[in-house]
KEGU-492865 format. One line per 8 residues: their letters; for each residue x, y, z of C-alpha. Coordinates in Angstrom, 1 decimal, padded with zeros to 4 digits. Each point is the difference from the previous one (the first is absolute). Layout:
# KEGU-492865
a = X/Y/Z  ...
# end
This chain:
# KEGU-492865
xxxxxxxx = 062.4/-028.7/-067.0  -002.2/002.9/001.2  000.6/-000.8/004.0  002.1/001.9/002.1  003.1/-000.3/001.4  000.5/000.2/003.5  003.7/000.4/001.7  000.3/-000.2/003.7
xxxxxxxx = 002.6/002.4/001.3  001.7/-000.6/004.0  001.7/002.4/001.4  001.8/000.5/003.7  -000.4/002.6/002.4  000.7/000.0/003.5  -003.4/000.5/000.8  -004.0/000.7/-001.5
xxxxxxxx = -002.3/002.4/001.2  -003.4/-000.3/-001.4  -002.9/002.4/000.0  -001.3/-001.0/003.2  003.4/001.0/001.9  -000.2/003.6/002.3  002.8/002.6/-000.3  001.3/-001.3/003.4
xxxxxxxx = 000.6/-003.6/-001.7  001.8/001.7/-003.0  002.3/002.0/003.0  000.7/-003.1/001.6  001.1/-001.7/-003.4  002.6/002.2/-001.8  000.9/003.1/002.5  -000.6/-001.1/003.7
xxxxxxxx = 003.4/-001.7/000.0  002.2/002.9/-001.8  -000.9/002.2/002.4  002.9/-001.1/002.6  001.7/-000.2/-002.8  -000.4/003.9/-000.9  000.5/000.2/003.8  003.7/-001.8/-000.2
xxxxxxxx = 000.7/002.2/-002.7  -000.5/-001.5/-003.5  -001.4/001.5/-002.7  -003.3/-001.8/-000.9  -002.3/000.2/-003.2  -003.6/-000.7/-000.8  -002.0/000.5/-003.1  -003.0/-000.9/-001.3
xxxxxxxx = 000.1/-001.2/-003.7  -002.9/-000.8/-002.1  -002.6/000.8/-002.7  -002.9/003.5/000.2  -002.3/-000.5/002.4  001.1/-003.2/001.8  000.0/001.7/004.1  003.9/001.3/000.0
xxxxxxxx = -000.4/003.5/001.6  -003.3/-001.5/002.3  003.1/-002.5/000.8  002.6/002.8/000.7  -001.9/003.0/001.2  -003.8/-001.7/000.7  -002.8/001.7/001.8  001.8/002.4/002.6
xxxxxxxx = -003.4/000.4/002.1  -000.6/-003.4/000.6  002.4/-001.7/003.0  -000.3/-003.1/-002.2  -000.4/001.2/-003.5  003.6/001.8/000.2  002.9/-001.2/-002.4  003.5/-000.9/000.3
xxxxxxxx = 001.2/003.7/000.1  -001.9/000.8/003.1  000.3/-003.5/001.8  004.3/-000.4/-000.4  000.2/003.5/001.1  -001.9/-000.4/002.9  001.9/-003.1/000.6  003.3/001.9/-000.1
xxxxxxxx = -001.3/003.0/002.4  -001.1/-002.9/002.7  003.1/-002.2/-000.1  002.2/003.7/000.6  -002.4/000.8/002.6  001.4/-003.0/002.4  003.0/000.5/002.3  002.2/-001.9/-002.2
xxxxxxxx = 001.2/003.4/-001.9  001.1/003.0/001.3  -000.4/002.3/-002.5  -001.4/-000.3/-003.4  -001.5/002.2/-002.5  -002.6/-000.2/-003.3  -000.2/001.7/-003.4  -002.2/-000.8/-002.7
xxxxxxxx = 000.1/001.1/-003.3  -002.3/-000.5/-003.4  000.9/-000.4/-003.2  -002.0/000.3/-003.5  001.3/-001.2/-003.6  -002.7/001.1/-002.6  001.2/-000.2/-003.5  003.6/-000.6/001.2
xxxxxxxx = -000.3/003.7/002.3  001.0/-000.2/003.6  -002.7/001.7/002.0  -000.1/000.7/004.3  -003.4/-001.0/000.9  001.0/001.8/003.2  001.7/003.2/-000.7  -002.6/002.7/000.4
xxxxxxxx = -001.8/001.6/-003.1  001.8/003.3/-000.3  003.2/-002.1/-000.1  001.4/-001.5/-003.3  003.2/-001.0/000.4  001.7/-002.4/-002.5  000.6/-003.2/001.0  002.9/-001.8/-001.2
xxxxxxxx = 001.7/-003.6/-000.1  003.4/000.4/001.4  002.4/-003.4/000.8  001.1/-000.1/003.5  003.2/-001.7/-000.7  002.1/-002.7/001.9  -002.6/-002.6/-001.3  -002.7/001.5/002.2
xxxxxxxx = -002.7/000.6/-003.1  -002.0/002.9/-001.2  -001.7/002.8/002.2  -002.4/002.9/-001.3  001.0/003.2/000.5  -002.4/002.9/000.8  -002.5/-002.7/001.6  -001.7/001.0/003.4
xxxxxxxx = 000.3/-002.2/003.0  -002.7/000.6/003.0  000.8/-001.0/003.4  -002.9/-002.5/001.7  -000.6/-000.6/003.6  -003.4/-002.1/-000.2  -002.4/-001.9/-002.2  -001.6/003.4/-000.3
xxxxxxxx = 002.7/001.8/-001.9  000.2/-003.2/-002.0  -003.4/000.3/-001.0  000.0/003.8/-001.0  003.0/-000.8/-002.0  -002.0/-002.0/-002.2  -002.8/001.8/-000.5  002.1/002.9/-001.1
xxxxxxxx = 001.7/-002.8/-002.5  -003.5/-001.1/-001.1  -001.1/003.5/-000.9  002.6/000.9/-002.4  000.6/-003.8/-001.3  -001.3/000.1/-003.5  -002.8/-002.4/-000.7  -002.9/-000.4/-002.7
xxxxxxxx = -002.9/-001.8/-000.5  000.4/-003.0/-002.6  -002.0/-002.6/-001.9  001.6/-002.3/002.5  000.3/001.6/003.5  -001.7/003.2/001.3  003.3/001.9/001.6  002.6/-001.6/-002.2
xxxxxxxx = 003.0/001.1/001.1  002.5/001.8/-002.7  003.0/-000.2/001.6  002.2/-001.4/002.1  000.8/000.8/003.6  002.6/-001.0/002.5  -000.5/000.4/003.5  003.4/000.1/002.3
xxxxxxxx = 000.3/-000.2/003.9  004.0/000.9/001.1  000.5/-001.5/003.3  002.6/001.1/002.7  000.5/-002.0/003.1  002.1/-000.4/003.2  000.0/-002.7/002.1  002.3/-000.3/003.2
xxxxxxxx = 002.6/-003.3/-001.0  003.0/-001.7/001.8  002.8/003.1/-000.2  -001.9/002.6/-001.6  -003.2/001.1/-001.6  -001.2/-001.8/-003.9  -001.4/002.3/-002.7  -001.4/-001.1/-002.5
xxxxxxxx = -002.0/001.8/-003.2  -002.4/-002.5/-001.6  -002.0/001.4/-003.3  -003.8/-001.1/-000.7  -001.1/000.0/-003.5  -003.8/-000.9/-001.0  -000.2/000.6/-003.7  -003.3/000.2/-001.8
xxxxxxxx = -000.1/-001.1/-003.8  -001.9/001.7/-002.1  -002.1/-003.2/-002.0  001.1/-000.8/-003.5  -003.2/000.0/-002.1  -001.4/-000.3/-003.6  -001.0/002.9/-001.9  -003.5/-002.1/-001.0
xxxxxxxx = -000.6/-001.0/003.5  001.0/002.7/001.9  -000.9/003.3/-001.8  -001.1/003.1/002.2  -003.9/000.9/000.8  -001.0/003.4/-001.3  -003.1/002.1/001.0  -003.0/001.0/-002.8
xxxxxxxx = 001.1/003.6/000.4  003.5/-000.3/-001.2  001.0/001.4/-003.3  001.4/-002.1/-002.8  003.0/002.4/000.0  000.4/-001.3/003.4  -000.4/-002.9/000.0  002.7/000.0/-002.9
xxxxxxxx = 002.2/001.5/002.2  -000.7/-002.4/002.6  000.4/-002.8/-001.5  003.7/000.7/-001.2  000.4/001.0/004.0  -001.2/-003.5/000.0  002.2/-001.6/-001.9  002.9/001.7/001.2
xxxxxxxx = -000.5/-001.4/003.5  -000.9/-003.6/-001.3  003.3/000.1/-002.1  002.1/001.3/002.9  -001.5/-002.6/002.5  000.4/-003.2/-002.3  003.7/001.4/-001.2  001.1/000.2/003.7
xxxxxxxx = -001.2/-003.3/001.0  001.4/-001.5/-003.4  003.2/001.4/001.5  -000.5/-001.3/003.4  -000.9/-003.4/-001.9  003.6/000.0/-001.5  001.2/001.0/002.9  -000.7/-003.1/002.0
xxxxxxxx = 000.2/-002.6/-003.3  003.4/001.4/-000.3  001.0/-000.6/003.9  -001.8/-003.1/-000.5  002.1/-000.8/-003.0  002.8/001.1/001.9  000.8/002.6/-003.3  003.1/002.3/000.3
xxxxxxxx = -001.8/002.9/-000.5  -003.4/000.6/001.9  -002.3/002.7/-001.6  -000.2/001.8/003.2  000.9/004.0/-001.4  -003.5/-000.6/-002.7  -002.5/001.3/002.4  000.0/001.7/002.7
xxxxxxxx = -001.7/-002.3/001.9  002.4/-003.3/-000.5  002.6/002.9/001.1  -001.7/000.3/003.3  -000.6/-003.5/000.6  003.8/-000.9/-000.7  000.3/-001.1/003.7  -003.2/-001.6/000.3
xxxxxxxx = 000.8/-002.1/-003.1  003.6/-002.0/-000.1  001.5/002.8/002.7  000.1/000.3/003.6  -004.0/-000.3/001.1  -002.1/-002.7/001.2  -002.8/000.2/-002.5  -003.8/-001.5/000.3
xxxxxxxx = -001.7/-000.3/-003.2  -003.8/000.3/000.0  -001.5/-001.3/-003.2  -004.0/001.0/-000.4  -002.0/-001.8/-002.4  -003.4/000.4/-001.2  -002.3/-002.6/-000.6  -001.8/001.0/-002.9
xxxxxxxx = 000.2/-002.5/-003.0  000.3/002.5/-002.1  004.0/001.2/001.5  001.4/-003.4/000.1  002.6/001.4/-001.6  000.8/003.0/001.9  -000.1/-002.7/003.4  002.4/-002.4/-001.5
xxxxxxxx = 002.5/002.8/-001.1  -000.1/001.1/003.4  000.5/-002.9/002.0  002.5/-001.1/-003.2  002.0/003.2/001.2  -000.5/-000.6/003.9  001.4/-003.4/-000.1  003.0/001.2/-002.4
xxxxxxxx = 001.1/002.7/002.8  -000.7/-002.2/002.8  002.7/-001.8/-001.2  002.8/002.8/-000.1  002.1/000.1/003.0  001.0/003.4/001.9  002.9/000.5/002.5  -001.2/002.2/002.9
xxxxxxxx = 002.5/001.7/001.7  -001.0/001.7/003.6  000.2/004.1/000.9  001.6/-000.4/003.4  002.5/001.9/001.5  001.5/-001.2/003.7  000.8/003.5/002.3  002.4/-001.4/002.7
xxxxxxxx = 000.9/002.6/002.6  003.8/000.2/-001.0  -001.3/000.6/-003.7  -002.5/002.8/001.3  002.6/001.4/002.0  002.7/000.7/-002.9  -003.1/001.5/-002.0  -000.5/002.5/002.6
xxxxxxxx = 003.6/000.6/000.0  000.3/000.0/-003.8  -003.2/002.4/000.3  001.5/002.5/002.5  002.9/-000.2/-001.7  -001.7/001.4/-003.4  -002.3/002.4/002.1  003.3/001.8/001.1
xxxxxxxx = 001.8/000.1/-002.5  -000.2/003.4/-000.6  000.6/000.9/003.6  003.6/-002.0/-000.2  001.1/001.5/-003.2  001.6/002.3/002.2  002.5/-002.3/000.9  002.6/000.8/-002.8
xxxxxxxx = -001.3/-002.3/-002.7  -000.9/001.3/-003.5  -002.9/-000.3/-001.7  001.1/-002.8/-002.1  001.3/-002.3/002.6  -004.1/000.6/002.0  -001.2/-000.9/-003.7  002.1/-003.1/000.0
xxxxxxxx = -000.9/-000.6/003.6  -003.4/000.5/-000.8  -000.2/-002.2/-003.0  001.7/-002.9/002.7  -003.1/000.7/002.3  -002.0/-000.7/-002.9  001.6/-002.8/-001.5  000.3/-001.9/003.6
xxxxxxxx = -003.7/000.9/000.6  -000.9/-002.0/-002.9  002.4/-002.8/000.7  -001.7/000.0/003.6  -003.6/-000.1/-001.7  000.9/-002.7/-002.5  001.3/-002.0/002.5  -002.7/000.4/002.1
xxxxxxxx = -002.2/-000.8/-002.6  002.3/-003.3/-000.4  -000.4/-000.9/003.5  -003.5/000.7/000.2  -000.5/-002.7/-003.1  002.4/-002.3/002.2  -002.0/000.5/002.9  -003.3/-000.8/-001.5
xxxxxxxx = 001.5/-003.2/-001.7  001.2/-001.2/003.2  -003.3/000.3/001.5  -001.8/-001.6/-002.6  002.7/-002.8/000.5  -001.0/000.1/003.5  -003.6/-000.1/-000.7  000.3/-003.1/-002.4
xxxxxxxx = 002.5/-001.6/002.7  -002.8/000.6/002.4  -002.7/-000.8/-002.1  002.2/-003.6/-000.8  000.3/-000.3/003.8  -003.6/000.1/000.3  -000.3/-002.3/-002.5  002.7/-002.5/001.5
xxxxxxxx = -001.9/000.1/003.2  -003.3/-000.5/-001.8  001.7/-003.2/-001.4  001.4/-001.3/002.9  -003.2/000.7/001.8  -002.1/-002.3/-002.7  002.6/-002.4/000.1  -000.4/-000.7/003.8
xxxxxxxx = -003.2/-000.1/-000.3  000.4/-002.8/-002.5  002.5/-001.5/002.0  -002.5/-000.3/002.9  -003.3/-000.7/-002.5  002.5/-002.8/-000.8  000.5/-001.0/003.4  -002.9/000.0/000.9
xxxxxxxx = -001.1/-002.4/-002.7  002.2/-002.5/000.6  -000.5/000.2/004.0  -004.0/-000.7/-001.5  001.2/-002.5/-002.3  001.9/-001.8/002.9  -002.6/-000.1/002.7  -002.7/-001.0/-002.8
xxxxxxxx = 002.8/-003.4/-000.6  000.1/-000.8/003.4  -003.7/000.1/000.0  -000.3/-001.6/-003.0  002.6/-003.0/001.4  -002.0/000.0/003.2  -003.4/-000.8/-001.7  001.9/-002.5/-002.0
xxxxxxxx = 000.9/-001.6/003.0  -003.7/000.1/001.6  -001.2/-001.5/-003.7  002.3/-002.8/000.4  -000.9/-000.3/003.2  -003.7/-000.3/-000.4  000.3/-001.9/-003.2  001.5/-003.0/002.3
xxxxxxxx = -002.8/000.4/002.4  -002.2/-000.1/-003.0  001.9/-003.3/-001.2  000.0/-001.8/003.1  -003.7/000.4/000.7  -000.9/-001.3/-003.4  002.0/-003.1/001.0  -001.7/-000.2/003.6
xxxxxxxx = -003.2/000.4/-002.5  000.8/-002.8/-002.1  000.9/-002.5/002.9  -003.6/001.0/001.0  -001.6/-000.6/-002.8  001.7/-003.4/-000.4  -000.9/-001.0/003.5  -003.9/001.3/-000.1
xxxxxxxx = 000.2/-002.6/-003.3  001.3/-002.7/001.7  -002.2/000.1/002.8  -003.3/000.6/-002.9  002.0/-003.2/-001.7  -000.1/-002.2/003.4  -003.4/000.8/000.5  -001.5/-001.0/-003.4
xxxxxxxx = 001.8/-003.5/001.0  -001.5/-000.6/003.1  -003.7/001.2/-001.2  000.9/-002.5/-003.0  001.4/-003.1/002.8  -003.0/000.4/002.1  -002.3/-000.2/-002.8  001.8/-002.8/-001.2
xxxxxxxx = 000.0/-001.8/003.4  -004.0/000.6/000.3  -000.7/-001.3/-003.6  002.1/-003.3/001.4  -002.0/-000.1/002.9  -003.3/000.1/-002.0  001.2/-002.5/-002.2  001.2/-002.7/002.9
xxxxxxxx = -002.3/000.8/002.5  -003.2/-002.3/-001.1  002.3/-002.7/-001.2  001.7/-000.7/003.2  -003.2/000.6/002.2  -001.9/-002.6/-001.8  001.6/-002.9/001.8  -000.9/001.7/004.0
xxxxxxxx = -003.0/000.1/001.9  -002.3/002.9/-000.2  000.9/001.1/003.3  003.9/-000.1/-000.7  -000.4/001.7/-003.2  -002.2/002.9/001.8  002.8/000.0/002.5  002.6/-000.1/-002.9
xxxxxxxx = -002.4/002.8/-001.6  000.1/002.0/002.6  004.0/-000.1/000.6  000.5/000.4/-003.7  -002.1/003.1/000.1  001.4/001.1/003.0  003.0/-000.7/-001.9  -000.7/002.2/-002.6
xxxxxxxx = -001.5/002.8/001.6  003.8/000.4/001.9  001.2/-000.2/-003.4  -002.0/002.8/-001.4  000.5/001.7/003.2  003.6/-000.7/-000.5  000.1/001.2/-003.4  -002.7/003.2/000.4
xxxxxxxx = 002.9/000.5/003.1  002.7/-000.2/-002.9  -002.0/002.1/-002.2  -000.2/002.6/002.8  003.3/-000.2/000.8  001.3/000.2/-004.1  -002.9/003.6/-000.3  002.1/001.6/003.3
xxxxxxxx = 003.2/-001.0/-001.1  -001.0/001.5/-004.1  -001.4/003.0/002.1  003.2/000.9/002.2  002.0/-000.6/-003.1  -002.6/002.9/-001.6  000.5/002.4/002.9  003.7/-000.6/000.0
xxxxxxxx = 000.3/000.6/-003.5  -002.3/003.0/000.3  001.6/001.1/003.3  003.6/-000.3/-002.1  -001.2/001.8/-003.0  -001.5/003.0/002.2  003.5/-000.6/002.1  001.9/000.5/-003.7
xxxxxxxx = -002.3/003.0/-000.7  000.3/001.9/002.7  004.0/-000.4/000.3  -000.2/001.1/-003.8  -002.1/003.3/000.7  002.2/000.4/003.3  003.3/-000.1/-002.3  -001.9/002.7/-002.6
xxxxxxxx = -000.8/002.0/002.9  003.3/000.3/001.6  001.9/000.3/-003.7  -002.7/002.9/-000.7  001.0/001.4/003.5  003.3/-000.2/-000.1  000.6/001.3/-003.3  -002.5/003.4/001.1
xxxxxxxx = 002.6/000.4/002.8  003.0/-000.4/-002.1  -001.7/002.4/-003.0  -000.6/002.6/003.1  003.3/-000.3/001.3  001.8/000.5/-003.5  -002.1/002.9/-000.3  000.7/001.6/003.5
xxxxxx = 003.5/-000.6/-001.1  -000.2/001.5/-003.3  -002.2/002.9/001.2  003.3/000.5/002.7  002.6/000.0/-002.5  -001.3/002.6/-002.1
# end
């Protein structure tokens, strides 16, 4: 169809600056940590790699008048003058040097202008890489002389204005810090000669985007002439870092051969790449839609050497005093040897001497050298044996720490079951009481019925009885005089009125005794009540003083 394709790309890096990160948080990401490694004398490595115009000289070099705006170059070496600057050293010294590769020619940013000496790649042999010969090195004391050296670098650097970025840089530069130290050890003094190198890729480009910016007022013929200039860098810059791209493909690949002798360049970074540096990679990406292909290249090729794997090797060399006193001896020894020649030996046999001097001298260095490297591994041993003792104690220190968390819960756990056993007891407890006073309620309630039940029947008897007495009464009067029935009359009323006296007395005595049941049963439900908020109260209470006490005792044991 006519949509487009979209392919997601991940790659890993061991960390992702974004445009809102300061030069300080780029320091503290890739070259804060090698700089006790330049102190303990490895040979470390930095570069910048990416595509025109994406920030890698403001990343190297940055603004050198602003505290903040300043780059890596400034920052490590004022990192390195600092640490030196403690008591831990006892000597130490610092050279700097700057090197330029335009269109595969070595150039001394340093040397002074009415100097041109040739510089030259020459193999230092015994596995110890490639130096340039001819290159100036200037001593620096303070972040002062660090910052005059690059200016004087930045002044002869070759740049141009592009399509792309206004001071494109042209070629490639490598800035390198030597580092000499002494520092007072167990037996002797430890020297050790660490190497900075901060390298500063020129930025691979395309000759559509990234053609140079010409004024009105320059000729065609020179413009002509300009543009081949032109294309002569761009063809120089893209063939060295094609070369530095086989380069790490092939240690990548792990390839028998490794293109380093192609350029100059991969020549100079044979250390930094599959050698004896530690090497940070700083990838810079643009992001412009229109170089997402220049990006994924680069962070294509930033993964791929991330993944090749270097073998540092420390500079150290242990002086023990027995070893410093046979090199004096071995030193006075040479220094008189043409004072002694007067002794009767010929000129051969001094020669032959001579060449013994020499010979054990280097035997003496070598193994100086070898016992330096066997010093510095033993105290990185010690420092990971401390570091795992630190750790151990971290451990066991967490561990107790659980331990007593732990104890502390079930010391909780254990005083909450006792208090939970306790209130089962009360609940019991009160759920008798509870029990029994529903029985006591139950007789009551049976006996306040009985007592309504045996009043009903004599209400219902006496009734009865008058009804009978109504009934009777004329029928057995009938036969007696007037004057004995008013007497009999008058008795039977008399009669009556004790038995409704008698009864009304009954009554009374029935409403007190339904009354005093009443207040009894009310008196035993307010009894029941009471003892019910009385046994809340005290389980509340009691369970506060237990909850305070557990926590007194848990606020002692910690």
């Amino acid at each position: 169809g006519g949509g487009t394709r979209q392919v997601r790309s991940t790659f890993h890096f061991d960390d992702v600056l974004t445009s809102f990160s300061s030069q300080e948080d780029v320091f503290r990401a890739t070259l804060q940590p090698l700089v006790g490694q330049v102190l303990a004398g490895y040979e470390t490595t930095a570069f910048a790699y990416g595509q025109t115009g994406t920030g890698k000289t403001y990343t190297m070099e940055g603004q050198l008048d602003s505290a903040e705006g300043r780059g890596l170059v400034p920052r490590t070496a004022s990192a390195v003058l600092e640490a030196l600057a403690t008591s831990e050293f006892t000597e130490s010294s610092v050279t700097v040097s700057y090197l330029e590769i335009y269109n595969e020619e070595l150039s001394d940013l340093l040397a002074c202008s009415d100097r041109h000496q040739k510089l030259d790649l020459k193999d230092v042999g015994g596995g110890r890489g490639v130096c340039c010969q001819g290159l100036s090195e200037v001593e620096v004391h303070s972040m002062e002389d660090i910052l005059e050296v690059v200016r004087r670098a930045q002044e002869k650097r070759r740049v141009a204005e592009t399509r792309v970025n206004a001071r494109s840089s042209r070629s490639h530069s490598i800035f390198t810090m030597k580092v000499k130290c002494q520092r007072a050890v167990a037996g002797g003094e430890l020297e050790n000669q660490g190497k900075l190198h901060l390298v500063d890729l020129a930025g691979s480009e395309c000759a559509k985007k990234g053609g140079l910016i010409y004024s009105e007022d320059v000729s065609a013929a020179a413009r002509m002439l300009a543009g081949q200039e032109e294309e002569r860098e761009r063809r120089s810059i893209n063939q060295s870092l094609l070369t530095l791209g086989r380069v790490i493909t092939a240690l990548r690949e792990g390839s028998g051969r490794v293109p380093y002798r192609d350029s100059k360049l991969t020549r100079l970074l044979q250390d930094a790449l599959g050698g004896r540096c530690k090497t940070v990679i700083i990838a810079t990406i643009s992001p412009a839609l229109a170089s997402v292909e220049e990006t994924i290249s680069a962070l294509s090729y930033a993964e791929q050497a991330a993944g090749i794997r270097n073998r540092p090797v420390a500079s150290s060399l242990l002086r023990t005093a027995t070893v410093s006193a046979q090199q004096r001896s071995v030193t006075s020894f040479s220094g008189h040897a043409d004072v002694s020649s007067n002794s009767g030996l010929g000129a051969s046999e001094w020669a032959e001497l001579e060449m013994k001097v020499t010979y054990l001298s280097q035997e003496l260095e070598e193994a100086q050298v070898a016992l330096g490297r066997k010093y510095q591994e033993a105290q990185e041993e010690a420092e990971r044996a401390h570091r795992a003792e630190l750790r151990l104690d971290q451990t066991i220190s967490e561990l107790r720490k659980v331990q007593l968390s732990c104890e502390e819960q079930t010391f909780a756990k254990q005083r909450f079951a006792l208090l939970a056993a306790g209130r089962h007891e009360a609940v019991l407890s009160l759920q008798n009481s509870l029990a029994t006073m529903d029985r006591h309620r139950v007789s009551l309630e049976k006996h306040l019925q009985s007592a309504k039940d045996q009043h009903r029947t004599s209400q219902s008897r006496a009734s009865d009885f008058c009804q009978q007495l109504q009934q009777q009464l004329p029928e057995k009067l009938q036969p007696l005089e007037p004057r004995i029935v008013e007497e009999k009359m008058a008795e039977m009323t008399s009669i009556q009125s004790a038995t409704l006296d008698e009864l009304q007395q009954d009554q009374g005595q029935q409403c007190e005794n339904l009354t005093t049941l009443t207040s009894k049963l009310q008196t035993h439900r307010g009894v029941r009540n009471e003892a019910v908020g009385q046994v809340c109260t005290e389980a509340k209470t009691e369970l506060l003083e237990n909850l305070s006490q557990t926590t007194a005792t848990l606020q002692s044991i910690e």
